[in-house]
C-alpha positions as CSV (number, residue, x, y, z in Angstrom):
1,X,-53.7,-47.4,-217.7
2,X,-56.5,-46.7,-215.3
3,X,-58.4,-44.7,-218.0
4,X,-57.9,-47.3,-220.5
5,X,-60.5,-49.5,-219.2
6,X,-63.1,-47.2,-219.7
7,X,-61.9,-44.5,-222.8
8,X,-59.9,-44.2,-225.6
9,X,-57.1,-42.4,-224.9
10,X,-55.1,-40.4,-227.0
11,X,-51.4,-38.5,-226.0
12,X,-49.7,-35.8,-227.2
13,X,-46.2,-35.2,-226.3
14,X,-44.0,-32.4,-227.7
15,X,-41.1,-35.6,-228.6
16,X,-41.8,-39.4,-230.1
17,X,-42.5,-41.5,-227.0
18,X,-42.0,-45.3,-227.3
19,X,-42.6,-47.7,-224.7
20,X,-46.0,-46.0,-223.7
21,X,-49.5,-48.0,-223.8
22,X,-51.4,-45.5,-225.2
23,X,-51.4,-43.9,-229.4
24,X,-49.4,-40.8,-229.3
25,X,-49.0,-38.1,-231.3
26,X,-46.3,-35.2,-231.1
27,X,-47.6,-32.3,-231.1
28,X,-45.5,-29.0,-229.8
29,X,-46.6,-26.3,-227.8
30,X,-44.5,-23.8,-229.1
31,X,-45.6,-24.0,-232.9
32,X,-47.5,-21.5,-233.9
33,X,-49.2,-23.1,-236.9
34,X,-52.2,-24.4,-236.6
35,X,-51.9,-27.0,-239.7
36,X,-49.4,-28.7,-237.6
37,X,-52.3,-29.8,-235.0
38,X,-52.4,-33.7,-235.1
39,X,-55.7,-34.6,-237.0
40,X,-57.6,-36.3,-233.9
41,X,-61.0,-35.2,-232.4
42,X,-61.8,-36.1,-228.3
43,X,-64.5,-35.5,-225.5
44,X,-62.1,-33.9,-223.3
45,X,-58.5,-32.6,-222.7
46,X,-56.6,-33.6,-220.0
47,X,-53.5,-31.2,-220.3
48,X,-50.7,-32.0,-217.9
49,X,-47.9,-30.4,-220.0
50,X,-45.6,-27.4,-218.8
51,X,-42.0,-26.3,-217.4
52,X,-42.7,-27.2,-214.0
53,X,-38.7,-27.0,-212.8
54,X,-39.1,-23.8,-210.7
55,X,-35.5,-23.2,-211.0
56,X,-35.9,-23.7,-214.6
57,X,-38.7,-20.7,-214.9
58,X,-36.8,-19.0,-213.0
59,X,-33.6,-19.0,-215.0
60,X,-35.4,-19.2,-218.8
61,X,-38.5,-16.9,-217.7
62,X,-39.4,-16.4,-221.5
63,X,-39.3,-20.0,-222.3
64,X,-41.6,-20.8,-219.1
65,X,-44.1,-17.9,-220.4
66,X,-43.8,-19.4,-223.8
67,X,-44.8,-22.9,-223.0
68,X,-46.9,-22.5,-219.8
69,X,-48.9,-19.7,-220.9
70,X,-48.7,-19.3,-224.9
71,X,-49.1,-22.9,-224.6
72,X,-52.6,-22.3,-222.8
73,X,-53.6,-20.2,-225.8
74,X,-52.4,-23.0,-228.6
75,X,-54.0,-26.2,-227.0
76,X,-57.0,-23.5,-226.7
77,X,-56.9,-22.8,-230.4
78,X,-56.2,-26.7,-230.8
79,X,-59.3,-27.8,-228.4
80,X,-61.0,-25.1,-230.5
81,X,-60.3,-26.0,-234.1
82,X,-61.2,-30.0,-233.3
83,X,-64.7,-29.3,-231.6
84,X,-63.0,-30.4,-228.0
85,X,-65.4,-29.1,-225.7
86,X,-64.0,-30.0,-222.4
87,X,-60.4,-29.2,-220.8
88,X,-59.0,-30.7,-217.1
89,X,-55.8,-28.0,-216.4
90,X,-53.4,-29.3,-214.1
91,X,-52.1,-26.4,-212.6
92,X,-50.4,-26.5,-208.9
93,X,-51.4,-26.2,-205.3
94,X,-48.6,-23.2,-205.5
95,X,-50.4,-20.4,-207.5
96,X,-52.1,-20.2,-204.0
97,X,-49.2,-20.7,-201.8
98,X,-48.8,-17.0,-200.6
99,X,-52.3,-16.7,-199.6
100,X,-51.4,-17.9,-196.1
101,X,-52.5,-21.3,-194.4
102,X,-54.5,-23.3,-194.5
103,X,-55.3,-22.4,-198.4
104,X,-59.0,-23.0,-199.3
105,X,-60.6,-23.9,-202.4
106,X,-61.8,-20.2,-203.0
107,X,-58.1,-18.7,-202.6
108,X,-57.4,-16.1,-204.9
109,X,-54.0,-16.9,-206.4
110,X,-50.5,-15.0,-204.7
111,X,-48.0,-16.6,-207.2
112,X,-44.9,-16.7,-204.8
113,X,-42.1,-17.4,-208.0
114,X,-42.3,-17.4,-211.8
115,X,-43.5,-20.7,-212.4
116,X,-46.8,-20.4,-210.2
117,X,-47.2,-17.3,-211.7
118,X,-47.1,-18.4,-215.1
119,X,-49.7,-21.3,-214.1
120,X,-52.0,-18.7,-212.8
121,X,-51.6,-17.2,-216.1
122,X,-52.7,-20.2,-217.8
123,X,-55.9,-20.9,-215.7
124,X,-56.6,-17.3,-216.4
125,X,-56.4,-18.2,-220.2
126,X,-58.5,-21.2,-219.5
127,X,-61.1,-19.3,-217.6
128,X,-61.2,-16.8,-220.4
129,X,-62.2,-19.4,-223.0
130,X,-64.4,-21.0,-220.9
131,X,-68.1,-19.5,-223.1
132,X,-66.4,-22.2,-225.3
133,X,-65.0,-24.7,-222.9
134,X,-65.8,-26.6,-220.0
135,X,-62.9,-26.3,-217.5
136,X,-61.9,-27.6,-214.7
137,X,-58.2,-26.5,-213.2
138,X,-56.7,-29.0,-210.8
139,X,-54.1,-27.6,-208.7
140,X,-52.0,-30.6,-206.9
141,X,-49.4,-30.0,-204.3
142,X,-46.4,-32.5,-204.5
143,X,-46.6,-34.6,-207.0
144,X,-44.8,-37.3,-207.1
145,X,-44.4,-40.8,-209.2
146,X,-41.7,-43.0,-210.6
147,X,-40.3,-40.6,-212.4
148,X,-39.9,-37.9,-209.9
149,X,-36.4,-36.1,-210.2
150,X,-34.3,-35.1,-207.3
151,X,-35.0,-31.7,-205.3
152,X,-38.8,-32.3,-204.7
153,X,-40.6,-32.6,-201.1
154,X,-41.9,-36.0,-201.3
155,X,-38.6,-37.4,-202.6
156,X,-36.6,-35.7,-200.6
157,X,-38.7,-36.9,-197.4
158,X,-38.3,-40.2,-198.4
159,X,-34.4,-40.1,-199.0
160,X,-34.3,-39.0,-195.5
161,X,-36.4,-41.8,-193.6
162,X,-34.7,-44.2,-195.4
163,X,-31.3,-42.6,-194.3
164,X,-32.2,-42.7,-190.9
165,X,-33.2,-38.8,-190.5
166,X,-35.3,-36.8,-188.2
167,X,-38.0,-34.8,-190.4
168,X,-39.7,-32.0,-189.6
């Protein structure tokens, strides 16, 4: 919404999405094809799309590889064959999180489980295109929003302050 007021923005989500204020397109990460890119042309990419479940990666490793890292490579190819010129990666806070505290902005990256490591692998794709592409990788630590699932920090924290619970 906060974008609206100032671009045109354009999604792309891997199922039909109603009930979202913004034209959408589907557009899969795992197809290989490249006809099956959506026929749109942008400034920039803002790609926020992965398996970010860590329990997930860990338990379907090949699917994490094949969506956050093959993935990389497709919207690549994608950014690539519509003259997109400009790609903000959200990556995680995590790729650093073995590096020791307090992690600084120049930290190489210590993946500590599969999916951190196959976001470092994705920035590492983005870096290598990047004669071709501006990017910028934005690695967040605990996300969180309305639709924030069960099992996550800042959820979790909250659940217990509302129940009353000394946190740590």
């Amino acid at each position: 919404e906060k974008l609206k007021s100032s671009f045109t923005v354009i999604g792309l989500a891997r199922r039909a999405v109603s009930k979202t204020p913004i034209t959408t397109y589907q557009y899969d990460l795992t197809t290989l094809d490249a006809g099956s890119f959506p026929d749109i042309t942008a400034d920039a990419c803002i790609m926020l799309s992965s398996i970010t479940d860590i329990k997930v990666c860990e338990e379907k490793p090949l699917d994490a590889f094949e969506v956050n890292v093959v993935g990389m490579i497709r919207t690549v190819r994608f950014l690539k064959a519509r003259n997109v010129r400009q790609l903000i990666y959200f990556s995680t806070g995590t790729v650093c999180s073995g590096t020791g505290l307090p992690i600084r902005e120049d930290c190489l990256p210590e993946p500590p489980n599969l999916y951190s490591l196959t976001k470092s692998l994705a920035e590492q794709v983005a870096k290598y295109h990047s004669t071709n592409l501006q990017t910028l990788v934005v690695r967040p630590f605990f996300v969180y929003g309305p639709r924030t699932r069960g099992q996550r920090l800042i959820f979790n924290l909250i659940n217990e302050i509302a129940a009353g619970k000394n946190i740590k």
